[in-house]
Backbone bond lengths (Angstrom), bond angles and torsions (degrees), N, CA, C in turn:
res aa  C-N    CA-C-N  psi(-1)  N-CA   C-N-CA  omega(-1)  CA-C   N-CA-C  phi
1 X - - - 1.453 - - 1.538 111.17 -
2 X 1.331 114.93 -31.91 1.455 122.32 -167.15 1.747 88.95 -77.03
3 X 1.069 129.34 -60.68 1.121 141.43 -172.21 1.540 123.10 -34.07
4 X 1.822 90.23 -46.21 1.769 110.31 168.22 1.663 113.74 -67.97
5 X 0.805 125.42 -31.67 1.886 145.72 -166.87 1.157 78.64 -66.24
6 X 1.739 132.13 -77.00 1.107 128.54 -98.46 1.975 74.26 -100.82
7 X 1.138 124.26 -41.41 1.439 121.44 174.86 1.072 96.55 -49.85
8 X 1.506 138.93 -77.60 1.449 125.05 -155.57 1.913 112.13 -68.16
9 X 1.243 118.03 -11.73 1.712 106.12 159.32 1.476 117.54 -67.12
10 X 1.535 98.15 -35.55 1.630 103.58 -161.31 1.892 108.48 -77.31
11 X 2.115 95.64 -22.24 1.569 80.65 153.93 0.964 141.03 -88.23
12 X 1.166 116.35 -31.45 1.406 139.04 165.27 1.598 124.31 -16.04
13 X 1.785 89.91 -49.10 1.696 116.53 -166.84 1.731 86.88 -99.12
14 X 1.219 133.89 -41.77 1.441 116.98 168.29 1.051 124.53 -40.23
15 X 1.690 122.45 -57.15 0.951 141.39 -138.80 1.875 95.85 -100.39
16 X 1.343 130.48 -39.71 1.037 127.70 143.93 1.817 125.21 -28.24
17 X 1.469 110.03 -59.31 1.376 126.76 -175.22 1.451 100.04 -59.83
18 X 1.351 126.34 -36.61 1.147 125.91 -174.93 1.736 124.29 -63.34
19 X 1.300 102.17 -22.17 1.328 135.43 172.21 1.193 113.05 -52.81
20 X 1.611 100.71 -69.14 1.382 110.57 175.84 1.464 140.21 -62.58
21 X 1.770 98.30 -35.69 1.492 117.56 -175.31 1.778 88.19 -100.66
22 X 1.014 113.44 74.76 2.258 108.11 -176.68 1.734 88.92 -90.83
23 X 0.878 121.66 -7.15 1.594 103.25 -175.72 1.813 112.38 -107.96
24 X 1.415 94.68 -13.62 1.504 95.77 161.06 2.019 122.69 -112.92
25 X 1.209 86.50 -39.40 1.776 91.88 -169.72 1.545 87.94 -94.49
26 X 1.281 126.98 177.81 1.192 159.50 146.77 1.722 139.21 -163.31
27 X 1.131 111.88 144.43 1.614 99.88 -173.50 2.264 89.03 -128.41
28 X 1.355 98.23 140.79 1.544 90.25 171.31 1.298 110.87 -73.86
29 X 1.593 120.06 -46.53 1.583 113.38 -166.99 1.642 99.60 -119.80
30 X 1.601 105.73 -179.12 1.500 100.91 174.25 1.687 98.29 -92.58
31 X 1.222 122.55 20.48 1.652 131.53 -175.24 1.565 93.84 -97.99
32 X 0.947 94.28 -4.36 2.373 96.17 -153.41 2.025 90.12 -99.26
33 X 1.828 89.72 -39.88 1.571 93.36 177.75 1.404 115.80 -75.63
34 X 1.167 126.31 -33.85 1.446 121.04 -178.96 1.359 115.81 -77.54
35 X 1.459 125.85 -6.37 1.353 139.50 165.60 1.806 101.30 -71.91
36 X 1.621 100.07 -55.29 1.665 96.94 -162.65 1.492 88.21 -51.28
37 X 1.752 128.78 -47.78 1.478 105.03 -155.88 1.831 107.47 -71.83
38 X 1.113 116.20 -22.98 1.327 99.88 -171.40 2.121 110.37 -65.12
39 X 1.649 88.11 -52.33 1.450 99.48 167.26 1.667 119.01 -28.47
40 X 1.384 108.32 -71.09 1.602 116.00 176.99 1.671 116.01 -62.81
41 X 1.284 128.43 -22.18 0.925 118.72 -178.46 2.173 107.88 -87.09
42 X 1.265 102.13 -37.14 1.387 99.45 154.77 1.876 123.70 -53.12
43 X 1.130 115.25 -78.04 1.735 112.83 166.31 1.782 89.05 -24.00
44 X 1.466 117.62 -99.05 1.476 93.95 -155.17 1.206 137.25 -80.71
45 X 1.420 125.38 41.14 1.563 131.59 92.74 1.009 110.33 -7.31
46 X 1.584 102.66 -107.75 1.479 127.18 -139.61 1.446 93.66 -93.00
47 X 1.203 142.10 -45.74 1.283 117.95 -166.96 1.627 119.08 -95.54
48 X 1.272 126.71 -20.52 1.361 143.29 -142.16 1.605 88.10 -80.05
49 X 1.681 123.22 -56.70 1.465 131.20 -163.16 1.542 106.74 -89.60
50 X 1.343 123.84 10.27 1.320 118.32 146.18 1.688 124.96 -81.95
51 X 1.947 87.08 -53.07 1.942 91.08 174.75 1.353 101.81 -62.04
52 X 1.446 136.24 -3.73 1.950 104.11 160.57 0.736 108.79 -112.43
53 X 1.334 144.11 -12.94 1.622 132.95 165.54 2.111 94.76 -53.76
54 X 1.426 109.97 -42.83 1.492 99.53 -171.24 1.426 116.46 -70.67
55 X 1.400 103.79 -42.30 1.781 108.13 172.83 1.480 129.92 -84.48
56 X 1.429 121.19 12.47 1.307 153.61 -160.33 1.963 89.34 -37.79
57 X 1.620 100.51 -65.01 1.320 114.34 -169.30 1.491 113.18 -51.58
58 X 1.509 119.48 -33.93 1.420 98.08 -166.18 2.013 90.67 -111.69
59 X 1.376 123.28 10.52 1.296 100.38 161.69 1.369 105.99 -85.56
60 X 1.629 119.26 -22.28 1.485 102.71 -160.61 2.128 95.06 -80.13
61 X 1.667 122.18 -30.77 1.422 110.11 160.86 1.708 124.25 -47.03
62 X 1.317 107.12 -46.84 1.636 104.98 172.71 1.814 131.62 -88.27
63 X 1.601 91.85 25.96 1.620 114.82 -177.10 1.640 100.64 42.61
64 X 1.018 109.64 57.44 1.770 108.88 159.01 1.680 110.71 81.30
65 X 1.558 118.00 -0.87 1.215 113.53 172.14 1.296 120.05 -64.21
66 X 1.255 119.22 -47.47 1.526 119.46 175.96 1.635 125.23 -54.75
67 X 1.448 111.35 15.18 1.189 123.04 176.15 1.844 109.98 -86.70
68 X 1.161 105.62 -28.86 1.690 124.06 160.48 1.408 105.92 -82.50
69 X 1.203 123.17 9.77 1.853 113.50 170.23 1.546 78.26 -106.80
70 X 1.137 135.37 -41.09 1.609 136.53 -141.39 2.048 82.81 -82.42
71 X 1.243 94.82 -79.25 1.874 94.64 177.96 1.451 118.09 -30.30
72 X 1.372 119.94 -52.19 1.405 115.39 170.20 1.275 145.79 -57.12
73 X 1.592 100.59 -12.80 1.253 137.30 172.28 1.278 113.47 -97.95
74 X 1.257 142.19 -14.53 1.455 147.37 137.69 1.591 120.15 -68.33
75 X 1.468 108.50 -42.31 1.551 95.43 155.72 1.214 141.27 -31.91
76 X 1.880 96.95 -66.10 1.288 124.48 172.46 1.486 113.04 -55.57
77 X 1.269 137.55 -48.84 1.349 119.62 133.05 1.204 150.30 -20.84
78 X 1.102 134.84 -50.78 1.206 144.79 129.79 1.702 132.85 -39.89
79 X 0.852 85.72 -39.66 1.718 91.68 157.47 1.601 124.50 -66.47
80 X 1.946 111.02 -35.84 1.376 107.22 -158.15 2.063 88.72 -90.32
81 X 1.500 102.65 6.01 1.452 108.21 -161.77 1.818 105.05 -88.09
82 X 1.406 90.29 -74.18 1.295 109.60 175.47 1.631 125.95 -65.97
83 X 1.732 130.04 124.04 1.116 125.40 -147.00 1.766 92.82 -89.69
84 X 1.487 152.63 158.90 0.861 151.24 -143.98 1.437 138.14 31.58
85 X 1.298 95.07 21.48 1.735 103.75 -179.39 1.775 96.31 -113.29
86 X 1.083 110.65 129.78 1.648 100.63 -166.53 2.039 92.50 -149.17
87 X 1.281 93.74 116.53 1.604 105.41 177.86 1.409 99.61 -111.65
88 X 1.218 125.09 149.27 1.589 139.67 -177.10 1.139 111.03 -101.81
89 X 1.227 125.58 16.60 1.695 123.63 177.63 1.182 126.20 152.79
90 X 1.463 117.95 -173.42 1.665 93.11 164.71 1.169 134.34 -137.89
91 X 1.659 96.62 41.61 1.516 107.81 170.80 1.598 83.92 -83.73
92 X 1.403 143.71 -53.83 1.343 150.34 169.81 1.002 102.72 -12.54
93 X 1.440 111.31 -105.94 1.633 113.38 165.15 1.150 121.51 -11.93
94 X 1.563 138.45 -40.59 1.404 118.83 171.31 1.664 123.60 -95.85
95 X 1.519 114.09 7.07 1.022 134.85 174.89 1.423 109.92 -80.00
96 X 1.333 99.66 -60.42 1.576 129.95 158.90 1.506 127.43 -4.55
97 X 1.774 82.97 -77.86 1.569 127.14 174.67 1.853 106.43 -55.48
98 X 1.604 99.12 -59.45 1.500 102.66 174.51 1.463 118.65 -34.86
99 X 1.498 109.66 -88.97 1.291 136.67 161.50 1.958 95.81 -4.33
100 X 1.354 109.47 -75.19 1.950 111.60 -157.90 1.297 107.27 -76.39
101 X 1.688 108.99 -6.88 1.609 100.56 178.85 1.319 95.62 -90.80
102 X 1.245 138.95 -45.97 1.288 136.32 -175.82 1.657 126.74 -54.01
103 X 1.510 105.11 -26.55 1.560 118.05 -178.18 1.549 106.40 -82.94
104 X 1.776 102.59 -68.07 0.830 76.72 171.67 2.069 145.73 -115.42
105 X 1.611 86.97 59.15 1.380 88.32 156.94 2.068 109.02 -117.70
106 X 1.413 126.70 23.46 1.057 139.12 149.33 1.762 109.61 -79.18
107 X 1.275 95.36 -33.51 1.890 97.17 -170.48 1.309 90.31 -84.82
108 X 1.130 124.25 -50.60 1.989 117.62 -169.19 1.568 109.65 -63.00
109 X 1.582 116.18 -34.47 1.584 122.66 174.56 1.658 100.21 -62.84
110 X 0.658 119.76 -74.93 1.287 131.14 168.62 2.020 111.35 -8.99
111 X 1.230 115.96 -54.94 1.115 148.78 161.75 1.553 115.69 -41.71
112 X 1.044 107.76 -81.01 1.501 129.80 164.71 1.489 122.71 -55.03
113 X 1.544 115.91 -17.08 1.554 117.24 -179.60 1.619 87.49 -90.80
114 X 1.533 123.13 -32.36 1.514 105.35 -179.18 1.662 114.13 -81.31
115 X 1.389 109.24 -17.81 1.782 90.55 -165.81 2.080 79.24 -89.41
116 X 0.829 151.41 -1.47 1.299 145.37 151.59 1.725 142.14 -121.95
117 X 1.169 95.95 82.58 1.659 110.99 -155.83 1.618 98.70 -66.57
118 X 1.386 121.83 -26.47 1.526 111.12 174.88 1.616 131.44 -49.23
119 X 1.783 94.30 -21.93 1.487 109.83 -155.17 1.858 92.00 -80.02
């Protein structure tokens, strides 16, 4: 159940972002967004903890920034995957990426301050 939530925030907040960024991101339906989240949340699974085990060296030189080159690059994946999801580049994609890591890891904190009130 947690699993389902967490797809429909992450479209929610996509599909919002898409709003904002209309000249770079776009999604046709909110069906197109709940695909990108399932899509992206599969890649990082399976793909996300290989590209840093491989780029280990130059995220740990750019203190963990290149982890938003790594996300943007799963976007962009996801984009060439899914049919109505259409990103214009990849400063986008890392704009993109910025923007949904920031929301929703405010919405997931958010989350976590209630299932642990000590913290």
């Amino acid at each position: 159940m947690k699993f389902i939530m967490r797809v429909v925030v992450t479209s929610i907040i996509a599909f919002g972002l898409s709003y904002i960024l209309k000249k770079g991101v776009h999604f046709d339906t909110f069906w197109t967004a709940i695909l990108f989240a399932i899509v992206l949340a599969i890649l990082n699974a399976i793909l996300k903890p290989i590209l840093i085990l491989l780029t280990f060296p130059i995220t740990l030189l750019t203190f963990g920034l290149f982890l938003f080159v790594i996300n943007a690059c799963l976007i962009l994946l996801a984009a060439k995957v899914i049919p109505g999801f259409v990103v214009e580049g990849f400063w986008w994609a890392l704009l993109f990426s910025l923007l949904l890591s920031i929301a929703t890891s405010l919405l997931y904190k958010e989350d976590t301050a209630e299932r642990n009130p000590d913290r």
